[in-house]
PDB file of N, CA, C and O in Angstrom:
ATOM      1  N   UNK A   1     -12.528  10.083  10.242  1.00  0.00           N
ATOM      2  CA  UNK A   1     -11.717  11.180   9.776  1.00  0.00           C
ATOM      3  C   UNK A   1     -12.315  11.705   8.474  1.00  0.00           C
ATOM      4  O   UNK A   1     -12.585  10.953   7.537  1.00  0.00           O
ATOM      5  N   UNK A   2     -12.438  12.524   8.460  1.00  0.00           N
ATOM      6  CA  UNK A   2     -13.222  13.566   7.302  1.00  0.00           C
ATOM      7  C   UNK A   2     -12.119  13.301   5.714  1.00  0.00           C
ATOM      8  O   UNK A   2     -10.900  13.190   5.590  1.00  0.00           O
ATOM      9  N   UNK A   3     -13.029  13.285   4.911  1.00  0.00           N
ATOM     10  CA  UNK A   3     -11.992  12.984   3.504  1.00  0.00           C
ATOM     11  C   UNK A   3     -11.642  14.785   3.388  1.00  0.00           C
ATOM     12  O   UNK A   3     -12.438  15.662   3.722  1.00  0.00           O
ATOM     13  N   UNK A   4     -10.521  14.969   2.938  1.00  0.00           N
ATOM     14  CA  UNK A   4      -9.632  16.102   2.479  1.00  0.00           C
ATOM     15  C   UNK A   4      -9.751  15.660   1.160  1.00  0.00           C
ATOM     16  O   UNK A   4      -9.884  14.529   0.690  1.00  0.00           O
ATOM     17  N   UNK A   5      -9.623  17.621   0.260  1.00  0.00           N
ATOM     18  CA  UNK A   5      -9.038  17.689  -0.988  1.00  0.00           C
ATOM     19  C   UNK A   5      -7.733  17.880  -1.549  1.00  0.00           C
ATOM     20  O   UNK A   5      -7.252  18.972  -1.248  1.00  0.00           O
ATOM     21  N   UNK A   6      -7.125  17.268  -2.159  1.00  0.00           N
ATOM     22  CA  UNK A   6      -5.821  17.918  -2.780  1.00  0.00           C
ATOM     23  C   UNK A   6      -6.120  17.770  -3.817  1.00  0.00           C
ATOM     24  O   UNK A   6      -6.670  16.757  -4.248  1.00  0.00           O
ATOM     25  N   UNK A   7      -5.628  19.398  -4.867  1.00  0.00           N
ATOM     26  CA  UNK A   7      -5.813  19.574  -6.089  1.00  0.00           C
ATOM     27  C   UNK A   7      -7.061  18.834  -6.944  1.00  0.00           C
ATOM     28  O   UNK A   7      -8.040  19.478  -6.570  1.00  0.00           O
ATOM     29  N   UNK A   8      -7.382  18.152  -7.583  1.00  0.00           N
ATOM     30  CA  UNK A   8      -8.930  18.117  -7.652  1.00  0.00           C
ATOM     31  C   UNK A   8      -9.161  16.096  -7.136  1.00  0.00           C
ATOM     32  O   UNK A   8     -10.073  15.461  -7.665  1.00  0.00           O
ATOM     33  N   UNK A   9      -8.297  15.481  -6.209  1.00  0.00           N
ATOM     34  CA  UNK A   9      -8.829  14.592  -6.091  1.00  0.00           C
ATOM     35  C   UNK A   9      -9.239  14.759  -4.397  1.00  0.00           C
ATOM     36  O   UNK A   9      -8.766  15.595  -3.627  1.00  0.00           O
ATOM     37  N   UNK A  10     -10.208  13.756  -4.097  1.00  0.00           N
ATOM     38  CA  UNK A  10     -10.430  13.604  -2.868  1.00  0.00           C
ATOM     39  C   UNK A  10      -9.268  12.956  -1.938  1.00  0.00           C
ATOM     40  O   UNK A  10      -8.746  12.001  -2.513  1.00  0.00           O
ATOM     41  N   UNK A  11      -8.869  13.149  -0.996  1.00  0.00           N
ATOM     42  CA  UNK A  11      -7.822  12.601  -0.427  1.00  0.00           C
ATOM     43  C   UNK A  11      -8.553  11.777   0.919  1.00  0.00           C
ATOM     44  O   UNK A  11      -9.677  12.169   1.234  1.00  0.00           O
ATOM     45  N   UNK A  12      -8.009  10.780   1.619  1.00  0.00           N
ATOM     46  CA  UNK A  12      -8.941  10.309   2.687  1.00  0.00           C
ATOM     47  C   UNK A  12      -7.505   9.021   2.936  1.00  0.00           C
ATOM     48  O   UNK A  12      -6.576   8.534   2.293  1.00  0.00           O
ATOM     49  N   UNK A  13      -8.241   8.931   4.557  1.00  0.00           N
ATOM     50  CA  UNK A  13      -6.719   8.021   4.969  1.00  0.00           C
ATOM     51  C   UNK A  13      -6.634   6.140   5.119  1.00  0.00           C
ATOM     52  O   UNK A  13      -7.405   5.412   5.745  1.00  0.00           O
ATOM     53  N   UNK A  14      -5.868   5.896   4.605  1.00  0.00           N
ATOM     54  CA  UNK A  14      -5.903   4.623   3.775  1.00  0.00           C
ATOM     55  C   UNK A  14      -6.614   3.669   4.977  1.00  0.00           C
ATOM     56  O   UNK A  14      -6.430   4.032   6.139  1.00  0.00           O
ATOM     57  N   UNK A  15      -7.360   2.551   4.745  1.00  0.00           N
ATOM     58  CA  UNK A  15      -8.205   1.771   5.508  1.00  0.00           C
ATOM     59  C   UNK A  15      -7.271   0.836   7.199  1.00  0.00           C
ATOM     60  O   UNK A  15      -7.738   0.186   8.134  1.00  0.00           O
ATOM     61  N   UNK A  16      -6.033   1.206   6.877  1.00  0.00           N
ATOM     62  CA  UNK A  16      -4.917   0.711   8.091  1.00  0.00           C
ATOM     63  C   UNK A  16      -4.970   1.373   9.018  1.00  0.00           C
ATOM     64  O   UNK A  16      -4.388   1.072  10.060  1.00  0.00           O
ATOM     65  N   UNK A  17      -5.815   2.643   8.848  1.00  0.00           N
ATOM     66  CA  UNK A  17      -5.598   3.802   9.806  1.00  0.00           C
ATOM     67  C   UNK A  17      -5.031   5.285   9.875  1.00  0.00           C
ATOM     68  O   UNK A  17      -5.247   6.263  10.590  1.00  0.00           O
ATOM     69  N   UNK A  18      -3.752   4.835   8.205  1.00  0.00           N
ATOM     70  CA  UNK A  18      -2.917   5.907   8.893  1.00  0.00           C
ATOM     71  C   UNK A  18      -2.827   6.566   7.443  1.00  0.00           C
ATOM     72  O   UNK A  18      -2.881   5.937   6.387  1.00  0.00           O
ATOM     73  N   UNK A  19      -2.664   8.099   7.596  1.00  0.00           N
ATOM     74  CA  UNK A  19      -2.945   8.416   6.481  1.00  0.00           C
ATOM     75  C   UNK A  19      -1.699   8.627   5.182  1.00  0.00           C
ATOM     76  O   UNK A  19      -1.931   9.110   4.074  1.00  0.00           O
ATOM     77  N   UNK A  20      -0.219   8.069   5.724  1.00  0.00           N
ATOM     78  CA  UNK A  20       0.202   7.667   4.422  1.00  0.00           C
ATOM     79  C   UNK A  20       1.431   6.953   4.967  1.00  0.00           C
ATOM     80  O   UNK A  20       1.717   6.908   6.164  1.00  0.00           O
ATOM     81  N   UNK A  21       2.143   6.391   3.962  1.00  0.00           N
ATOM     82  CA  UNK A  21       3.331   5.417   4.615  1.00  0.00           C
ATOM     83  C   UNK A  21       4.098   5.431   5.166  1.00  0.00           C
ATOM     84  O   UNK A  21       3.997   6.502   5.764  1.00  0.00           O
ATOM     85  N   UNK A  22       5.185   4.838   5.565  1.00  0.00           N
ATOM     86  CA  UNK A  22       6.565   5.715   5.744  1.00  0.00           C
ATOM     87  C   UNK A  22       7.272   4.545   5.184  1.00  0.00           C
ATOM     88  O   UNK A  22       6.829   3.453   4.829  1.00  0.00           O
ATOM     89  N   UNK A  23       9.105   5.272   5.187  1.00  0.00           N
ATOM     90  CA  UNK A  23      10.007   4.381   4.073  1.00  0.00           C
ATOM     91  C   UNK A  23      10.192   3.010   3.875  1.00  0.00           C
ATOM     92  O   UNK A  23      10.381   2.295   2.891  1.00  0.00           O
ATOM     93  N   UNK A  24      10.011   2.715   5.955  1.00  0.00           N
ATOM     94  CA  UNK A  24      10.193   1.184   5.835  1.00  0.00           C
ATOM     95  C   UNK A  24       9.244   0.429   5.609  1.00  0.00           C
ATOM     96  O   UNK A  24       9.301  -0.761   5.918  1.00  0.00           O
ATOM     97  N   UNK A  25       7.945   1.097   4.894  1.00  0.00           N
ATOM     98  CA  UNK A  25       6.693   0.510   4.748  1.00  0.00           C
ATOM     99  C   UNK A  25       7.543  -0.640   3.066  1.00  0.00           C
ATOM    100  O   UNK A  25       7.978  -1.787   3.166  1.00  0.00           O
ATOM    101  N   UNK A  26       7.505   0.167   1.840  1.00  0.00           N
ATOM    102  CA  UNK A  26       7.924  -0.502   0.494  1.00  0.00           C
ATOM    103  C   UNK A  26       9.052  -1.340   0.921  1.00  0.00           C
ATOM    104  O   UNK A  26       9.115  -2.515   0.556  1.00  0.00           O
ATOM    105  N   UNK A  27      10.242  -0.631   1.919  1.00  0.00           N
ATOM    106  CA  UNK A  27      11.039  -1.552   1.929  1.00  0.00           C
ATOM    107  C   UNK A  27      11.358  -2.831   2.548  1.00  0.00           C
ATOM    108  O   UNK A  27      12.347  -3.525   2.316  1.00  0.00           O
ATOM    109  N   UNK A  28      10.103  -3.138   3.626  1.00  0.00           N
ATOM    110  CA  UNK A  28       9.856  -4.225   3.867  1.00  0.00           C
ATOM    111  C   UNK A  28       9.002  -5.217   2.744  1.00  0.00           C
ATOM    112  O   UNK A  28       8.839  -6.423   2.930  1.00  0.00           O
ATOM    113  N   UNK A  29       8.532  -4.527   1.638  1.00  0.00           N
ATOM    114  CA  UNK A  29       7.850  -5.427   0.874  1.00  0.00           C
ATOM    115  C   UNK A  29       9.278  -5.963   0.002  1.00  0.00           C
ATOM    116  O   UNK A  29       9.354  -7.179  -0.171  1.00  0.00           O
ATOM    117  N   UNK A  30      10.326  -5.155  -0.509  1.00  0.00           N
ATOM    118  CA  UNK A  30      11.183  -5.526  -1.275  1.00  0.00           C
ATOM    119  C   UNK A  30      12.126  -6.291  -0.487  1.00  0.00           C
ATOM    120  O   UNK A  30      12.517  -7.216  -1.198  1.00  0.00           O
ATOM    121  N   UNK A  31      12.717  -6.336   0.748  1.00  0.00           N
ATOM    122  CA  UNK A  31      13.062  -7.065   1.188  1.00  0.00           C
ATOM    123  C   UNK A  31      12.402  -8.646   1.364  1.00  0.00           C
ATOM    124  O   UNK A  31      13.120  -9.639   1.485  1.00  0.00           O
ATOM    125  N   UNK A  32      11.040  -8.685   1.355  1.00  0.00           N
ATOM    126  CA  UNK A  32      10.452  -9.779   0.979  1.00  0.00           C
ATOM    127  C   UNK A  32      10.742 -10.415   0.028  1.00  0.00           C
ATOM    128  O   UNK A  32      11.179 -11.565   0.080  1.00  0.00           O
ATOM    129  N   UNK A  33      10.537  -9.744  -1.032  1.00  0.00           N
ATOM    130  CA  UNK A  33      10.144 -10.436  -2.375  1.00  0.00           C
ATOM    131  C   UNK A  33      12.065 -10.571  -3.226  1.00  0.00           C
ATOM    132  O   UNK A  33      12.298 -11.013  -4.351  1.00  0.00           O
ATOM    133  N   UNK A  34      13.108 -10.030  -2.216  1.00  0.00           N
ATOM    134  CA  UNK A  34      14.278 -10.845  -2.368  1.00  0.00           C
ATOM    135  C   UNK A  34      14.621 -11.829  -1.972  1.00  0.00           C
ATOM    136  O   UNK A  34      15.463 -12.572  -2.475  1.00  0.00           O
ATOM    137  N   UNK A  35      13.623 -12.077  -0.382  1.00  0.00           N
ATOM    138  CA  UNK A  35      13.845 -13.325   0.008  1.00  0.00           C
ATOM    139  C   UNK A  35      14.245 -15.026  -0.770  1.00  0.00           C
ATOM    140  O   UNK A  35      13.330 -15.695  -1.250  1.00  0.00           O
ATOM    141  N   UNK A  36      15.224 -15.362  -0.778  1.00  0.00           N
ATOM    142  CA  UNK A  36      15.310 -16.544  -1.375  1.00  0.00           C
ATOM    143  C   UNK A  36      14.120 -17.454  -1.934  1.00  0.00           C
ATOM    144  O   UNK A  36      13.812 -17.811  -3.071  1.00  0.00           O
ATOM    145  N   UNK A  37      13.560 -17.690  -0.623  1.00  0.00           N
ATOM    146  CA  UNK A  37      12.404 -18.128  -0.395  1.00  0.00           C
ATOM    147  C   UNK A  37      11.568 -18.305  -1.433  1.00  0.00           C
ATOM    148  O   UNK A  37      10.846 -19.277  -1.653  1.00  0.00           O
ATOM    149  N   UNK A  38      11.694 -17.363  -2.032  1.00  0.00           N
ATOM    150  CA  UNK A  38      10.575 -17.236  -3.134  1.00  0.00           C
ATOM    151  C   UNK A  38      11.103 -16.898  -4.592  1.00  0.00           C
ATOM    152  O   UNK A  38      10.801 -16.074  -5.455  1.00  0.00           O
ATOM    153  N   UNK A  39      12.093 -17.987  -4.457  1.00  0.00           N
ATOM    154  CA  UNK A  39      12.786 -18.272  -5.732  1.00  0.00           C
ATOM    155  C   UNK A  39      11.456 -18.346  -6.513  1.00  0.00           C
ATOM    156  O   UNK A  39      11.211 -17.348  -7.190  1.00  0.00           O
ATOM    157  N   UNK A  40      10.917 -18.945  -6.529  1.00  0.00           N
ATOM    158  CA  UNK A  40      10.450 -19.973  -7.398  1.00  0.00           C
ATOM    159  C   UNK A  40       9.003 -19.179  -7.561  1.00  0.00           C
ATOM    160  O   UNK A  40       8.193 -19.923  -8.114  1.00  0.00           O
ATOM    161  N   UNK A  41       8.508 -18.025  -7.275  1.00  0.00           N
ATOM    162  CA  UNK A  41       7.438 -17.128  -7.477  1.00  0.00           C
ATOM    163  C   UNK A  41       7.539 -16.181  -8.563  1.00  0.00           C
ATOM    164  O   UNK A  41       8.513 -15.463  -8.787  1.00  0.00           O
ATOM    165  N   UNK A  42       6.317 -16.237  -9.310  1.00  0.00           N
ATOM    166  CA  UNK A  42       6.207 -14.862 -10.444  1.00  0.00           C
ATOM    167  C   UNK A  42       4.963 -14.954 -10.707  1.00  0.00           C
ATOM    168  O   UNK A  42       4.124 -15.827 -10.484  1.00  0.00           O
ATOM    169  N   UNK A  43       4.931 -13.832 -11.269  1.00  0.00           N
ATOM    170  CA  UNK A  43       3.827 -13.375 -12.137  1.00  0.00           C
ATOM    171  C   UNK A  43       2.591 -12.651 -10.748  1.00  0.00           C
ATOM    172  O   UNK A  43       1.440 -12.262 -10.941  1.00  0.00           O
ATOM    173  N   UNK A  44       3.400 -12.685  -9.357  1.00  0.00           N
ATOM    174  CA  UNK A  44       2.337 -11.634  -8.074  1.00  0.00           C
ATOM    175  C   UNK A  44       2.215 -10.657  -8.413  1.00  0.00           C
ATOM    176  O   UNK A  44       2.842 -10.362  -9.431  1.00  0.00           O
ATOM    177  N   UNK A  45       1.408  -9.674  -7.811  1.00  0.00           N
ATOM    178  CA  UNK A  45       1.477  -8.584  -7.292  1.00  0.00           C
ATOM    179  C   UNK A  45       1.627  -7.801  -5.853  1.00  0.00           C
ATOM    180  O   UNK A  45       0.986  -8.541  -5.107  1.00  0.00           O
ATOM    181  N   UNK A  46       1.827  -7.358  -5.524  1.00  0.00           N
ATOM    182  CA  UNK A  46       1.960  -6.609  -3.912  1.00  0.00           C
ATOM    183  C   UNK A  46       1.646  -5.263  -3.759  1.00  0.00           C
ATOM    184  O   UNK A  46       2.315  -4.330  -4.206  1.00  0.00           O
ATOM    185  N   UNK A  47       0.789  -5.194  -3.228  1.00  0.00           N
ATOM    186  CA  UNK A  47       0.404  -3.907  -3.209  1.00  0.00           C
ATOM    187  C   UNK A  47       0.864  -3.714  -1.945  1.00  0.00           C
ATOM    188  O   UNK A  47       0.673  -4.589  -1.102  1.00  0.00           O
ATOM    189  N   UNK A  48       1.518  -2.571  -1.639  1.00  0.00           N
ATOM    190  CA  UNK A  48       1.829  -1.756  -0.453  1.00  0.00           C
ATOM    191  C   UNK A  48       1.524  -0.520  -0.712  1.00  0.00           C
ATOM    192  O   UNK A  48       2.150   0.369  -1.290  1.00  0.00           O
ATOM    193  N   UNK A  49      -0.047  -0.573   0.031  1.00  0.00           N
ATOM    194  CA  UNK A  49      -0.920   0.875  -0.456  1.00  0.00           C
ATOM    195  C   UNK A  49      -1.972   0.699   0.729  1.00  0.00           C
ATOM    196  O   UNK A  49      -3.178   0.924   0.627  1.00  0.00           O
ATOM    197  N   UNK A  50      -1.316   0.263   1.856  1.00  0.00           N
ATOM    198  CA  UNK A  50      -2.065   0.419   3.448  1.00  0.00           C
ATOM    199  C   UNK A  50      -3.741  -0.153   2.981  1.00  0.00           C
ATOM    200  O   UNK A  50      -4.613   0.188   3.781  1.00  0.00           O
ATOM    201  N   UNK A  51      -4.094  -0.775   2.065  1.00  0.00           N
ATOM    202  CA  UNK A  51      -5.521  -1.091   1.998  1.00  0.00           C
ATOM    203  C   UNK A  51      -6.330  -0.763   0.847  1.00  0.00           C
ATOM    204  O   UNK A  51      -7.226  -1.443   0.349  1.00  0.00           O
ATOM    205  N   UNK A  52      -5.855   0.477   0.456  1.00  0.00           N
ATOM    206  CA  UNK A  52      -6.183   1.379  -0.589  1.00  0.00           C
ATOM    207  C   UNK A  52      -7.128   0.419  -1.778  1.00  0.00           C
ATOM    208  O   UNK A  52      -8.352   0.294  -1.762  1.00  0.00           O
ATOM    209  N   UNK A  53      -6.473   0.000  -2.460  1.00  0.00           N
ATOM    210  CA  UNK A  53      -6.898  -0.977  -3.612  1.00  0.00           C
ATOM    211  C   UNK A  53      -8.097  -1.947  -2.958  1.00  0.00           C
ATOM    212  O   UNK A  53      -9.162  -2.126  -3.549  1.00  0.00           O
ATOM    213  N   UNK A  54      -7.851  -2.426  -1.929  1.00  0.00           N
ATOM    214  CA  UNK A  54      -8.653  -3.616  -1.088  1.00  0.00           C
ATOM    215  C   UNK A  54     -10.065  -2.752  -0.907  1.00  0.00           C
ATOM    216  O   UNK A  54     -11.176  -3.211  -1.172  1.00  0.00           O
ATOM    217  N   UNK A  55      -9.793  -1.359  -0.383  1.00  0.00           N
ATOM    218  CA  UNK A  55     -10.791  -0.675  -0.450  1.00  0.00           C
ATOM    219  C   UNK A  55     -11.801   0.274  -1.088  1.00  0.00           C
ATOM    220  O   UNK A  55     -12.753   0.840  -0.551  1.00  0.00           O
ATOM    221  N   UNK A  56     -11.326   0.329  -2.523  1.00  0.00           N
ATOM    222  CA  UNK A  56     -11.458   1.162  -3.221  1.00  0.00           C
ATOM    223  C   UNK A  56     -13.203   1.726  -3.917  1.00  0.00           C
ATOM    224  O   UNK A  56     -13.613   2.672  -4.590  1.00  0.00           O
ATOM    225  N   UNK A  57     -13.797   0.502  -3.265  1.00  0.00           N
ATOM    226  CA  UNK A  57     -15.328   0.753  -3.743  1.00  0.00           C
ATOM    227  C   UNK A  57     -15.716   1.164  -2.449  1.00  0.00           C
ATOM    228  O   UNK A  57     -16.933   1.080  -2.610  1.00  0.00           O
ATOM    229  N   UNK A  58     -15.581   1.533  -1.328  1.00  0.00           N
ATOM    230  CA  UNK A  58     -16.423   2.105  -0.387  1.00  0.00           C
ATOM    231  C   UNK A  58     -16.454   3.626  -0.608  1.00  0.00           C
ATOM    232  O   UNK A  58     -17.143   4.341   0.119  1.00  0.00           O
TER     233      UNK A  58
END
C-alpha cells in the first residue's frame, strides 16, 4: 500500500495491516490492565498503536 500525505507528515498503514484502529482496539487494552490479575504490575508500557512503534525504523 502506497504511503499517503496528511498535512506535512507521511501517513502509511500500521504494520497489522490495517490502516487505523477502531474503539474496541484501546479498550481492550484498558480492560486488561484493570484486570485484577495484575495487581501487582507497574511501571509497563502498552502500546496500542497496531505495530507502529515496533516498526518505526523501516
Amino acid at each position: 500500500m502506497p504511503h499517503r500525505r496528511r498535512g506535512g507528515a507521511v501517513e502509511r498503514p500500521a504494520p497489522l495491516g490495517r490502516e487505523s484502529g477502531t474503539p474496541p482496539d484501546p479498550a481492550s487494552a484498558v480492560v486488561f490492565l484493570l484486570a485484577s490479575a495484575l495487581s501487582w504490575t507497574t511501571g509497563a508500557v502498552l502500546s496500542v498503536d497496531g505495530g507502529l512503534m515496533a516498526d518505526r525504523n523501516s
